[in-house]
N, C-alpha and C positions, 0 to 999 in steps of 0.2 A: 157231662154236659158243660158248654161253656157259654151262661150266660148274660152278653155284654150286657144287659140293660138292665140286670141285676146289679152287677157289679159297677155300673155306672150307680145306681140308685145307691149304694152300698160306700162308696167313696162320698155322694152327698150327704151322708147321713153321719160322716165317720168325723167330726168334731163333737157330737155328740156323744156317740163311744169314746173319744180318749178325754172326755173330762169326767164323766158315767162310771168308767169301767176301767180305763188305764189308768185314770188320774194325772195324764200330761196336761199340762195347763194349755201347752203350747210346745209347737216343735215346728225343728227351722230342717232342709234339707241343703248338705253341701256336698260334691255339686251338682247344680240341677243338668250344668249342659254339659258334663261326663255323662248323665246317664241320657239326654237325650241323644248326644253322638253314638254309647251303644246301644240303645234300641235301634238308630237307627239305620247303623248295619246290621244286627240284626235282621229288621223288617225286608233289607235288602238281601237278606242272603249271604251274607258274606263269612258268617259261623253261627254255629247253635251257642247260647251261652246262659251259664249257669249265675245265680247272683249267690254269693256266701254271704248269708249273715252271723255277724258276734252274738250270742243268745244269753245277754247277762241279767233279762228278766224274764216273765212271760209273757212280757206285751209287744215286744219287736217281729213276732210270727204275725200279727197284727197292724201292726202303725208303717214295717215298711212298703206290704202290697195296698195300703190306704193310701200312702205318700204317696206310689206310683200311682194309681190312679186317680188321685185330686193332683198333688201338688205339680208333678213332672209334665199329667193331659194339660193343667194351665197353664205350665209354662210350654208348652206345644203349641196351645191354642195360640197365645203370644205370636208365635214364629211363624204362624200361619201352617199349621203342622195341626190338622182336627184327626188327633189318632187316640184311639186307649190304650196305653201303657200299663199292663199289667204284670202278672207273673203265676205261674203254676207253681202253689208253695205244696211243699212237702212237711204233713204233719204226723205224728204220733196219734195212732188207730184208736191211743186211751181219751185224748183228747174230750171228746163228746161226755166222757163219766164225770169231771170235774167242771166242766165247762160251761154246760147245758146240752140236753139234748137236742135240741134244734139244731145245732152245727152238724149234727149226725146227715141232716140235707141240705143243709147251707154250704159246709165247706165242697162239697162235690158239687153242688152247682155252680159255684164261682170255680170250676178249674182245679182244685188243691186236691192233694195224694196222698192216701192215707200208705200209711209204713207199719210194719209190726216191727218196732225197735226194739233190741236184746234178742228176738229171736228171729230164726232162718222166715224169709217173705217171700220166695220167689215168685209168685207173684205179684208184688205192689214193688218189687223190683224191675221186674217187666214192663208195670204200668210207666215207673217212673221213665225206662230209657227209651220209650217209645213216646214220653212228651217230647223227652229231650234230644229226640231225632225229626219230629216230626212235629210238633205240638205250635198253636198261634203264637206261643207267648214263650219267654223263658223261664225256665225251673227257677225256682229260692228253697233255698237250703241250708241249714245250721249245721257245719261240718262239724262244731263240738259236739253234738249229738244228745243235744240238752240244756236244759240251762244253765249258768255258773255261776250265777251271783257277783260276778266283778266283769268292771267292765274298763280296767286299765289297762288287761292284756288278755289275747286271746286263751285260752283254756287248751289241754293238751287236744288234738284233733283226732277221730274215728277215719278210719279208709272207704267211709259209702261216698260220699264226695267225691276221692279220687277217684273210685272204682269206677262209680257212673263215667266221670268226663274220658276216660280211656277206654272205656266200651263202644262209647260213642261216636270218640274219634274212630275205634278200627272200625264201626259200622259205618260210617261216612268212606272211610277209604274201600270198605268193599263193596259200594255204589258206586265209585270213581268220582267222587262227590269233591267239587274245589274245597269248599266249606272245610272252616279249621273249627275247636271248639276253645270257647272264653270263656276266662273264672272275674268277675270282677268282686272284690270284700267287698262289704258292708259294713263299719261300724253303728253305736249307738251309745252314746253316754246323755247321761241322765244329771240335771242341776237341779240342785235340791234349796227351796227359798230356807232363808233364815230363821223362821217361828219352828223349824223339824224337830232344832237339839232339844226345845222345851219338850216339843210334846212328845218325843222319842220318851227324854226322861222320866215322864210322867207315869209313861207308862213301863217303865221299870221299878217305879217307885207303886204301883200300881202290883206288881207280881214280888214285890218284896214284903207288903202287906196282908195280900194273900199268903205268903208261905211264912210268915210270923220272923223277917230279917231286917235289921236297922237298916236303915240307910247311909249308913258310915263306909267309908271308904274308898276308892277308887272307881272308878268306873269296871275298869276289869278286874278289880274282886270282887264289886258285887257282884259281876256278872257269871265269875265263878263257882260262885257262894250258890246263884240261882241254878246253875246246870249240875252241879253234884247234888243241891237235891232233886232237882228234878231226872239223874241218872238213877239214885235210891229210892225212888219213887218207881220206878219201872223195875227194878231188880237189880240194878247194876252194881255190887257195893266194891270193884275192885279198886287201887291204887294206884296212883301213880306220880314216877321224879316228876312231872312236869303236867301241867292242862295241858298241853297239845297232843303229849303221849294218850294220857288220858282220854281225849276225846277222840283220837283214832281211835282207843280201844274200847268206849262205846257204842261208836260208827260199826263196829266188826261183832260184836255183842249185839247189836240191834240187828243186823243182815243174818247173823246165824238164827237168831231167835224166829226171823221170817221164813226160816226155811234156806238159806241160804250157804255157803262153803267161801267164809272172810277168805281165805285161805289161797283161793285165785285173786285175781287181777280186781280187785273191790268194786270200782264203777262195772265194768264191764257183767262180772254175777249181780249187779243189784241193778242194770237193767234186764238180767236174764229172769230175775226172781219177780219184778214188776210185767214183765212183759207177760208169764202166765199166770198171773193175776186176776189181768182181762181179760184171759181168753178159754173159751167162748166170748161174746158180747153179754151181756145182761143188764136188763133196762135198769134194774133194784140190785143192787149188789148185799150181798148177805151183811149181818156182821161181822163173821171171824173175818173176810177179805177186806173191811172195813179198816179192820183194826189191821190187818196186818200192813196194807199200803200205808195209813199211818206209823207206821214203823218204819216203812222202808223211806217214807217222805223226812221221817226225824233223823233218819240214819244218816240219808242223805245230807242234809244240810246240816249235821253235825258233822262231817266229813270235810265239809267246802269251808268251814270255816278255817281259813286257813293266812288270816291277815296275821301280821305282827299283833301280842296282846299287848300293847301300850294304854298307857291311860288317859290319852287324847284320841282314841280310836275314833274315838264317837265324833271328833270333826270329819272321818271318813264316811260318808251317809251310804255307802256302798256296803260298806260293815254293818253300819245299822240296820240297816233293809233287812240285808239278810239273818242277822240275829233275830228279826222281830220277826223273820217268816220261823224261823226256828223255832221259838217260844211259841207262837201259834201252832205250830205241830204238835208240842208237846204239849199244850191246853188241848188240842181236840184228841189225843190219845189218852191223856189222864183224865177225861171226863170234867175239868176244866170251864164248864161252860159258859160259867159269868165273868169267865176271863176273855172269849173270844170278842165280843161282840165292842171291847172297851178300846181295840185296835182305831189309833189317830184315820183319820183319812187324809192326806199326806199329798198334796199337790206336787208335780214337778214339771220341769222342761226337759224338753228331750233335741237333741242337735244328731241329724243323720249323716254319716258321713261316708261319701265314695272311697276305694282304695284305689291302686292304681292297675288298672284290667291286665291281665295274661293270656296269652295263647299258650296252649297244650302243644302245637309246634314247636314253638321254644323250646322244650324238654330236651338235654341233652343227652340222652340214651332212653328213647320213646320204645324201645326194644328190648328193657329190661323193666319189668312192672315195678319191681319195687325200687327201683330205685326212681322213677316214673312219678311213684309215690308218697316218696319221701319230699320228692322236686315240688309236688304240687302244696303238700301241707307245709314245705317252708315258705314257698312263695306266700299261702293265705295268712302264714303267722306273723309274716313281716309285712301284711296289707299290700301284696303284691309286686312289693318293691327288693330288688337286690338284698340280700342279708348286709352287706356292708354297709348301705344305708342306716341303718335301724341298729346295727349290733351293740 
């Protein structure tokens, strides 16, 4: 079902969600009239098009179909253009267990598509390329295929992205259809006000008193100091030359212990090992799958940490975010409790940023898929611009 007067009501309500529940204090969108020129061929017909978004938290599946709908309809309504600009977003079928169950009928009524990610969908692959041929609105979509935690540059890309907008294209051309198909990026970076570094601090001075460690040091030795016990705390007592060696080799220690084979492509088996997790649906999830997605969520964001260790890190709040989403994983797997609840609440702004649109005509050998494919995930890596540009 596609709602507008849901989703009208849902955009008026959504300043109250990102200070509630995203914690953006505020966010600006650049540019507003890139994206009303493409909706508005769009609305004309002129191609089906997809929107890519950067996924460097878990609020951008959120803030950019609210943006389109508050911020881009008033700048419509401005132009004398009374239209809803929306988007059919594409989300992960797990969504509803972490999230609340109410999205389990919210997100289908406003338009969005669920995916069973890591594992074969074909059907919520069908659903999706039959928006994307057909549907009121355009698809939105996170071709990293997840979230990453940084949002300086885009994360390596998955081929659902490409695959869709080349499907779509031959289904347009076996209609005889003028219609070409458009990617436009998305970014999303996040400013963080100046009261973060104390209370980031605090609260590692906070998990150093819990696990009985001075506070002497570095920033990245305490923080070492805190992830080897809390590796030895889970069973993990190997070694190694280096923390980063190291914490790969917890990341792969934690996916095996889930059930999992490190031994493939690492992201790729830990969204296969999460994706049958969830399935079946189940309203109450047991504890052992309790615990183990808490593994595979620790695994994971021991995995991504992957910034330079310096000892200014902590002026990167991109870093810190995600160390602190870390540490909270491993408080709610070690049973941790009076640790979780002590997490800062942590205002930010958020600035949305257009990339520069592509046609899938463009492609110069639209007749050889992968290479078709490779064309499309450079183009979104370099924000749709030339690689010379950006290199």
């Amino acid at each position: 079902m596609n709602n507008v007067f849901l989703i009208q009501t849902l955009s008026d309500l959504f300043f109250l969600y990102q200070r509630t529940v995203a914690r953006v204090r505020a966010f600006s969108v650049q540019s507003l009239q890139v994206l009303e020129e493409i909706y508005l061929g769009f609305w004309k017909k002129q191609y089906r098009l997809i929107l890519a978004f950067q996924h460097p938290s878990t609020v951008e599946p959120a803030l950019w179909p609210a943006a389109l709908a508050h911020k881009l309809r008033l700048f419509l309504k401005k132009h004398k253009k009374f239209l809803l600009p929306y988007a059919h977003l594409v989300y992960d079928h797990r969504i509803p267990f972490w999230a609340g169950d109410y999205l389990q009928w919210l997100l289908p009524a406003t338009g969005a598509l669920p995916i069973r990610r890591g594992l074969p969908d074909k059907e919520g692959l069908n659903r999706i390329r039959q928006k994307l041929l057909n549907g009121p609105w355009p698809v939105m979509m996170a071709p990293e295929g997840g979230r990453t935690w940084r949002q300086d540059r885009w994360a390596d890309l998955e081929d659902g992205l490409g695959l869709l907008a080349l499907w779509t294209y031959q289904d347009l051309k076996k209609k005889n259809s003028p219609m070409d198909v458009r990617i436009l990026p998305l970014r999303s970076f996040f400013h963080w006000p100046t009261q973060t570094r104390g209370l980031w601090f605090r609260l590692l001075q906070n998990w150093e008193e819990n696990l009985g460690l001075s506070h002497e040091g570095s920033a990245q030795e305490r923080l070492q100091k805190i992830f080897k016990i809390l590796g030895q705390k889970l069973g993990y007592h190997h070694e190694a030359s280096n923390f980063d060696a190291w914490r790969k080799g917890l990341a792969a220690w934690i996916l095996a212990k889930a059930g999992g084979n490190p031994s493939q492509p690492f992201l790729k088996e830990l969204r296969y090992r999460e994706g049958l997790l969830y399935l079946p649906y189940r309203k109450r999830l047991p504890d052992q799958i309790k615990t183990l997605t808490n593994l595979l969520g620790a695994g994971e964001l021991i995995w991504f940490l992957d910034y330079p260790w310096q000892e200014n890190f902590c002026e990167n709040l991109d870093q810190a975010w995600e160390l602190m989403e870390s540490l909270k994983s491993f408080a709610e797997l070690l049973n941790f409790h009076h640790l979780v609840p002590v997490y800062p609440v942590i205002l930010r702004d958020a600035e949305l940023v257009t990339g520069q649109y592509f046609d899938l005509s463009q492609a110069p050998e639209l007749d050889n898929k992968a290479k078709t494919l490779e064309w499309i995930r450079l183009k979104i890596l370099h924000d749709g611009r030339p690689c010379s540009e950006n290199s």
